[in-house]
C-alpha positions as CSV (number, residue, x, y, z in Angstrom):
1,X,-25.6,-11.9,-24.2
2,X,-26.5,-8.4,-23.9
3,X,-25.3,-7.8,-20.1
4,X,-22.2,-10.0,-20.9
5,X,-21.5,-6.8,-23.1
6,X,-22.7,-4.2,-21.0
7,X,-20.1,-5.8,-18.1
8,X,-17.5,-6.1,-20.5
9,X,-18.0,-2.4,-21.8
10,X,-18.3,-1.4,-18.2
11,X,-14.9,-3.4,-17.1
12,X,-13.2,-1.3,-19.9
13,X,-14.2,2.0,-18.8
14,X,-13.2,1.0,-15.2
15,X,-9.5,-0.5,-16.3
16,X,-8.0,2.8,-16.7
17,X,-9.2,4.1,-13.9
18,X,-7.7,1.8,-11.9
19,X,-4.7,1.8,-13.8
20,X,-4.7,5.3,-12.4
21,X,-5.3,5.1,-9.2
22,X,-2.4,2.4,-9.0
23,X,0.0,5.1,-10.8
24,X,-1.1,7.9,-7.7
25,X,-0.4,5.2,-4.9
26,X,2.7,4.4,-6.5
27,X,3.7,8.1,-6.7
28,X,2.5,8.9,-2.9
29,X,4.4,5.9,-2.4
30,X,7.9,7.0,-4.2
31,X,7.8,10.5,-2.1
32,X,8.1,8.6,1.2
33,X,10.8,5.5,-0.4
34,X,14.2,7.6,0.1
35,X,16.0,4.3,-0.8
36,X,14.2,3.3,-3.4
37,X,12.9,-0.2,-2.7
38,X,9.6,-0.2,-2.9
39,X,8.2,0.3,0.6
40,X,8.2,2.6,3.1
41,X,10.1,1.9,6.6
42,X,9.0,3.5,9.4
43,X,11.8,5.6,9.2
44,X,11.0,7.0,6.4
45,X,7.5,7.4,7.6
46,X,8.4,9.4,10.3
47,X,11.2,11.6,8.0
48,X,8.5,12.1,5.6
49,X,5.4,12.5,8.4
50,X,7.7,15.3,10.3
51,X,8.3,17.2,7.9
52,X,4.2,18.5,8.8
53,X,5.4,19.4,12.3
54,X,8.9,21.0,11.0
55,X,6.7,23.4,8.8
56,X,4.1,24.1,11.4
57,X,6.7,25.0,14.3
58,X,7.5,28.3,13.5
59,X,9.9,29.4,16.2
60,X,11.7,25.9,16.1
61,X,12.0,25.0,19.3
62,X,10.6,21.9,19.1
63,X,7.4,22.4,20.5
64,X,4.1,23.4,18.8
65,X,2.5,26.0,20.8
66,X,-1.3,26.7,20.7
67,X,-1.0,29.5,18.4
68,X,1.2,27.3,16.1
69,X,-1.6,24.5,16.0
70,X,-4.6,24.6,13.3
71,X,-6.9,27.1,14.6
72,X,-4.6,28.6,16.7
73,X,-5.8,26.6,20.1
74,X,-5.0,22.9,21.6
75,X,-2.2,21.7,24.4
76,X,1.3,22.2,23.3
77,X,2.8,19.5,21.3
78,X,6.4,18.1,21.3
79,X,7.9,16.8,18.2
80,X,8.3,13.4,20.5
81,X,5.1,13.5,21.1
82,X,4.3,13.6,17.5
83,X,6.5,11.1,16.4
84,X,5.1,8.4,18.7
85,X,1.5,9.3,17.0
86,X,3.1,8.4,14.0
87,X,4.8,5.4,15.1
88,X,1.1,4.5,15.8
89,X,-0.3,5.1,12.9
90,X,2.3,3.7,11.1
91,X,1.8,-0.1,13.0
92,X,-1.8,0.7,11.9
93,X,-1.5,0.9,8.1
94,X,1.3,-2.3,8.5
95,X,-1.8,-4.7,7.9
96,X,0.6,-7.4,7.4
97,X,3.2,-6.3,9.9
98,X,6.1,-6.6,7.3
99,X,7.7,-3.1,9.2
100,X,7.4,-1.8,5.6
101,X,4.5,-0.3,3.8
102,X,3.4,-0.9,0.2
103,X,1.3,1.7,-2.1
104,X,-2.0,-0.3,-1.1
105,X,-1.3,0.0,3.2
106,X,0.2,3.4,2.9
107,X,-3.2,5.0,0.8
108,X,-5.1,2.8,3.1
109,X,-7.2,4.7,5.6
110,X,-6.3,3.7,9.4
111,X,-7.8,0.7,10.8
């Protein structure tokens, strides 16, 4: 009887935790969903993912150059190239390949 209460008492502490960490996803979630519905395309994905590179490219030409890169070093990248990474990761985190993520895929580490 004692450990049926000591699991109970444990399960309520952990309730409102996750209750928490449900409310975070959902809130990482809503800054991607531009429309609203409750998932994220892959359009949105990469209009949200970009926005990374956008910031990063300093001189805007489309390209980040080594000295525009973390650490200042690294091959050049093109904004192409960057969007097909995050085409990749995106087909990645669509576990059940629904071409839309929910709060539990997109806080999901890659696969």
């Amino acid at each position: 009887m004692r450990h049926l209460r000591h699991g109970l008492a444990t399960l309520c502490l952990l309730l409102p935790l996750a209750a928490a960490a449900q409310d975070s996803r959902n809130a990482y979630l809503r800054q991607f969903d531009t429309d609203g519905n409750g998932c994220v395309s892959e359009a949105e994905y990469l209009a949200y993912m970009s926005r990374g590179f956008e910031r990063m490219d300093t001189n805007h030409d489309g390209v980040l150059e080594p000295s525009e890169l973390p650490g200042g070093h690294g091959k050049p990248v093109t904004l192409k190239a960057w969007q097909a990474n995050l085409r990749r990761q995106f087909h990645r985190l669509d576990r059940r390949h629904t071409g839309c993520l929910d709060a539990q895929e997109l806080t999901a580490p890659p696969g």
